[in-house]
C-alpha positions in Angstrom: 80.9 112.9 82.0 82.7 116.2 81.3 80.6 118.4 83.6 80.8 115.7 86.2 84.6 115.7 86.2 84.7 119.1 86.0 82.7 120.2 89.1 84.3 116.9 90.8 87.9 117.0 90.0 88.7 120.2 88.6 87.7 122.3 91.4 89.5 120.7 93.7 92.8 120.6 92.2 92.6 124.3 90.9 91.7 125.5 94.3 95.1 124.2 95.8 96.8 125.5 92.8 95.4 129.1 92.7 96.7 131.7 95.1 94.7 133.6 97.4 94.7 136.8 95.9 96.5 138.8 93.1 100.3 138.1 93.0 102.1 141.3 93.7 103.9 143.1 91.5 107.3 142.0 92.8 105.6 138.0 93.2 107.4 135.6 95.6 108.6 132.2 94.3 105.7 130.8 96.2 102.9 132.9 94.6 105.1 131.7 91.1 104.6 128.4 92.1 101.0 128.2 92.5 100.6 130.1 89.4 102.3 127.6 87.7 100.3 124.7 89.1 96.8 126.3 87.9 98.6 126.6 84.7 99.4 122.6 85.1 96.0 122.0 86.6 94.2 123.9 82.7 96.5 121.9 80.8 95.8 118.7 81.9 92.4 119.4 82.8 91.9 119.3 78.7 93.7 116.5 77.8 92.3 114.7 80.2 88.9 115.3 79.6 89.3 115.5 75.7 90.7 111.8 76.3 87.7 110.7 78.6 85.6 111.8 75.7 87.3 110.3 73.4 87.1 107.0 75.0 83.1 106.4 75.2 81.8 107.6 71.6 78.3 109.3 72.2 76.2 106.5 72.1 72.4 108.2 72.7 72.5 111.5 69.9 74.8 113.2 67.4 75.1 116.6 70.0 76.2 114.5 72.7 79.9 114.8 72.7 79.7 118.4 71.2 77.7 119.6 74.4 79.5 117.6 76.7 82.8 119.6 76.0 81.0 122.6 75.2 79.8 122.1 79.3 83.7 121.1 80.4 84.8 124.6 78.2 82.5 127.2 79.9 84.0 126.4 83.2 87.3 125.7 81.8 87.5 129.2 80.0 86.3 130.9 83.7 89.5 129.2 85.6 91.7 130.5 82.5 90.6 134.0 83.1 90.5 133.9 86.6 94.1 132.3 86.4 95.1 135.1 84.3 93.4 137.9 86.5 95.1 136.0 89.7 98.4 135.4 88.5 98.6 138.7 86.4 100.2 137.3 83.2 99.0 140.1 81.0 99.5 143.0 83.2 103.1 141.4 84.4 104.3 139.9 80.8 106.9 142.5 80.1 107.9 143.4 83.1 111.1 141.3 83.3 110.2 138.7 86.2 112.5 136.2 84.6 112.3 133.3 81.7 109.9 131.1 84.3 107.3 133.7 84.3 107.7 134.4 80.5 107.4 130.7 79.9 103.8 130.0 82.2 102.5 133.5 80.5 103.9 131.8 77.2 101.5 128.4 78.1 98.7 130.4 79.5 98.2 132.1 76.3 98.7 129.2 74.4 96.3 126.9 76.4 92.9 128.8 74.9 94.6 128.3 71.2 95.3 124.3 72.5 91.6 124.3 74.1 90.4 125.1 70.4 92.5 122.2 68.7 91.0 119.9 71.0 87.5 121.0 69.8 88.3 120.8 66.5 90.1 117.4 67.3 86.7 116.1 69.1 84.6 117.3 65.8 86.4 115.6 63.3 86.2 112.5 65.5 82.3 112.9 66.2 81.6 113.2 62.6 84.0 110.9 61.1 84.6 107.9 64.0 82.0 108.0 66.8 79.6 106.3 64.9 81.5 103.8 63.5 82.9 102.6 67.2 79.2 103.2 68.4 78.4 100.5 65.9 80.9 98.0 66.7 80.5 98.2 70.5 77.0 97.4 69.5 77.9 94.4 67.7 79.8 93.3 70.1 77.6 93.8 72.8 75.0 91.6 70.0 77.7 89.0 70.4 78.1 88.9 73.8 74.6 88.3 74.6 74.5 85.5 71.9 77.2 84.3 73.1 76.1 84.0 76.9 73.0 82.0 76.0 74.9 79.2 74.3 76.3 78.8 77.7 74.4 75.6 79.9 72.4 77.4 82.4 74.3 76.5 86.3 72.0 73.3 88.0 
């Protein structure tokens, strides 16, 4: 589900977002801009898939989940770098371009540290959750079907 969003959706958006080439040293408000939407685009690229994988528990093997983000992060991790290569944040941090630029290099950095609680997040819940709601979506899928056969069949 993961590498199928990513290679859908992700591309996509963070190809509007990025710019063409390496902002300048001295970077327009338009190069700023689409520096800040790749940095929007990496940050909701992870909830967003975090919360997609939260939503169906691994229902066919234990490494399910765990390799499905494991696929979404490999890409992910290449648009972060290439987002910082493009938009310069750690050649460019001190050089005084004002508190918006301090702020998206502030988030950029922060995104891999936020990319690594979500793991964490989706660990816990594979060992301590998935299971559980894998069962009861069984059960009721058990009732369901029992269910539907008590039903008079249509003459």
């Amino acid at each position: 589900m993961a590498s199928v969003f990513t290679e859908l959706i992700s591309p996509a958006r963070a190809g509007q977002a990025r710019p063409n080439s390496p902002i300048p040293a001295n970077p327009s408000p338009e190069h700023l801009l689409a520096c800040n939407q790749a940095v929007r685009d990496l940050l909701d690229e992870l909830g967003e898939t975090a919360g997609q994988l939260l939503s169906v528990p691994a229902e066919t093997g234990e490494q399910e989940l765990g390799s499905q983000w494991r696929g979404f992060t490999v890409s992910w991790q290449r648009r972060w770098y290439a987002t910082d290569s493009e938009c310069r944040f750690s050649e460019l941090a001190d050089s005084n371009l004002g508190i918006a630029f301090e702020r998206m290099t502030q988030v950029h950095e922060d995104l891999d540290a936020m990319r690594l609680k979500y793991q964490a997040m989706l660990i816990r819940f594979e060992e301590e959750q998935a299971q559980e709601l894998s069962a009861m979506r069984q059960a009721l899928d058990k009732s369901h079907r029992a269910l539907k056969k008590r039903i008079p069949a249509a003459r």
